[in-house]
N, C-alpha and C positions, 0 to 999 in steps of 0.2 A: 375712262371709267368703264370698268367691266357689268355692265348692265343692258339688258334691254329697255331696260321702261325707260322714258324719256323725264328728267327729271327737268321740271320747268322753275325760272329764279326771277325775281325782281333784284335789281342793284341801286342802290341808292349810295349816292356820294357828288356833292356841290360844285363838284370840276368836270364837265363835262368832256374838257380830253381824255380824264382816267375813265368817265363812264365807259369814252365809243372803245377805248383801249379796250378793258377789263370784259366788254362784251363780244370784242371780237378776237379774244382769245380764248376765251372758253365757253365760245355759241360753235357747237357739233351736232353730229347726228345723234346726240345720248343728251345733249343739255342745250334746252330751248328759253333764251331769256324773254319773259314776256311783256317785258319794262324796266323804264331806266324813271330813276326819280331823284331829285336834286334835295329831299329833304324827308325826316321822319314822318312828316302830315301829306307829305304826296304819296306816300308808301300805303298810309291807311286809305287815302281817299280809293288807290288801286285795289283794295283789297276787299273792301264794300260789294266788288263786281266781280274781280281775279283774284283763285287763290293759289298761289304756288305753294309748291313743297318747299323751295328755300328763298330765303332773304339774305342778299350778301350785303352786310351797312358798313358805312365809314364810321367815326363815333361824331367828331366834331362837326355840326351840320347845323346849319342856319333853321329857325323856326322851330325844328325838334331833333335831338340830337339821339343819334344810334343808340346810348344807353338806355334812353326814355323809351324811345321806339320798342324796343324789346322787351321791356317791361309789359307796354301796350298789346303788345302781337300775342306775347304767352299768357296775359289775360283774356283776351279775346277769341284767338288765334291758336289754342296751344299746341296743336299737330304741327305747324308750321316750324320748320327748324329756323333758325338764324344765326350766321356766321360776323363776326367783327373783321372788318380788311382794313387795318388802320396800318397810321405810323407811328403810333406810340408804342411806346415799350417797356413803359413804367409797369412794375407788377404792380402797383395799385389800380389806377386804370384797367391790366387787365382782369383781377380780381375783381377789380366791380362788374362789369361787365358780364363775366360768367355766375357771378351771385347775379344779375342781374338776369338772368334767363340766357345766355348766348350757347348755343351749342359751339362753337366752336371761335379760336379766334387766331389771326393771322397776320402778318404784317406785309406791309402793301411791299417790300423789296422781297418777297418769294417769286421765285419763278412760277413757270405754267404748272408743270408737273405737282410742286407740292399743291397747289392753290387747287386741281383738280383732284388730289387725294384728300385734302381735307373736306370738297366737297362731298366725295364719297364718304370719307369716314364718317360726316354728321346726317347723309342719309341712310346712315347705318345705326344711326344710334348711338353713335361714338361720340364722346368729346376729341376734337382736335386742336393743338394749341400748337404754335408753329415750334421749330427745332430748337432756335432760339429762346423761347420763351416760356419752353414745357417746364420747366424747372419749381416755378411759380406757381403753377396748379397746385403743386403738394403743401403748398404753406396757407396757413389762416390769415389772412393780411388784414392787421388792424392797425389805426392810424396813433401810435404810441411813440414818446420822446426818441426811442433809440432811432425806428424807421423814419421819422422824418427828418432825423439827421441825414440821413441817404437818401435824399429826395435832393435834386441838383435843379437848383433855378437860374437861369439866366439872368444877367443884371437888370435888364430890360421887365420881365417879368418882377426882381423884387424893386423895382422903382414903382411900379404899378402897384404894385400889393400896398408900398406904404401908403402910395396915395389914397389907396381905397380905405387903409385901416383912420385916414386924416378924413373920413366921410366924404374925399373932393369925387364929384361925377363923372362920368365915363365923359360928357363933351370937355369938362373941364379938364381933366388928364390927359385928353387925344392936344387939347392948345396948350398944356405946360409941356407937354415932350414931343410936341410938334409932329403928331403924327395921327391916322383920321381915327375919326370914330369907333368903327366896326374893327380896326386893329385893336383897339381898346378891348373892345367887346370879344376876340378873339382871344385874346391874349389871360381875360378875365375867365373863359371856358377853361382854360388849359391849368387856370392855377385850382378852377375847381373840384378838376379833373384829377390833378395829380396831386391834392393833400386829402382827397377823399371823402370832401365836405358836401352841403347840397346849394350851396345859398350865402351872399354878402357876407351875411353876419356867420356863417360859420367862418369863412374865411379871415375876420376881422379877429375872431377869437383866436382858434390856432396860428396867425400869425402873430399876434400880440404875446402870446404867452412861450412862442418857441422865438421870437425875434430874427424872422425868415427874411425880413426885408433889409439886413442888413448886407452891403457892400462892401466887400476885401475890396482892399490896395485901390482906394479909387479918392 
């Protein structure tokens, strides 16, 4: 980054190999991280005291998730930039997000060099949105029959969706497909995520009415 000023970041994201990763590849003489945080409520708690110039978040994060977080920081916070470093790549997802406050947003397979220009560009005031994924800025993404035809679920995920539209509970779903809890609970983020809903019962509506839960050739 072509700067003097030392630009200082908090990262937050739930995997602590990506944390010490993503910190000791873009911790230089120009960008000082001044904390790692495993979730969007350790981010605020850091913030009470430290205030960076940037937030680099993951989105799907136990306790409060990178969407919510930004929402939080630009109400509170709104000099403060924040960047999305996910693996999603649904333009819904990133759509929300940047309606959600994100200055910029990126996916966790860029290398050093883009990941350190798109910090610069959103300490510039720029939106940055990775190579891949720029394309989706330019569109108004609203969650209508044609676009969630083009929403691709896993089988896994629509076996969970029916369960949920059948009111059965996340313990009860983790012991009918044999698999724990918090995958449940994971898995139930991800559908939230990617049909653009906030909450159970939206998810029970638009899958009931587009019939998302259904399984080819099985």
């Amino acid at each position: 980054m072509e700067t003097n000023k030392k630009t200082n970041i908090i990262i937050a994201d739930d995997h602590s190999i990506f944390l010490e990763g993503i910190t000791a590849l873009i911790s230089s003489n120009t960008i000082n991280v001044i904390a790692n945080c495993k979730n969007g409520q350790e981010v605020l708690d850091v913030l009470k005291t430290q205030k960076p110039d940037l937030v680099i978040s993951d989105i799907n994060m136990p306790i409060m998730d990178g969407i919510t977080l930004t929402k939080k920081i630009k109400k509170l916070y709104p000099d403060i930039k924040i960047m999305m470093l996910s693996m999603y790549e649904e333009k819904y997802i990133i759509n929300k997000a940047l309606k959600g406050g994100a200055d910029g947003y990126i996916s966790k397979n860029s290398g050093k060099e883009e990941i350190l220009n798109a910090i610069e560009d959103c300490m510039k005031g720029k939106k940055y949105i990775s190579n891949t994924q720029s394309k989706f800025i330019q569109s108004n993404i609203k969650s209508n029959d044609k676009e969630l035809r083009d929403i691709t679920l896993t089988n896994r995920e629509k076996q969970i969706l029916k369960l949920i539209t059948e009111e059965v509970s996340n313990s009860d779903i983790a012991l009918k497909l044999d698999i724990s809890k918090r995958t449940v609970e994971t898995h139930k983020k991800n559908l939230i995520l990617k049909l653009g809903v906030t909450s159970t019962v939206g998810l029970i509506k638009i899958a009931m009415k587009n019939k998302l839960f259904t399984i080819k050739n099985k």
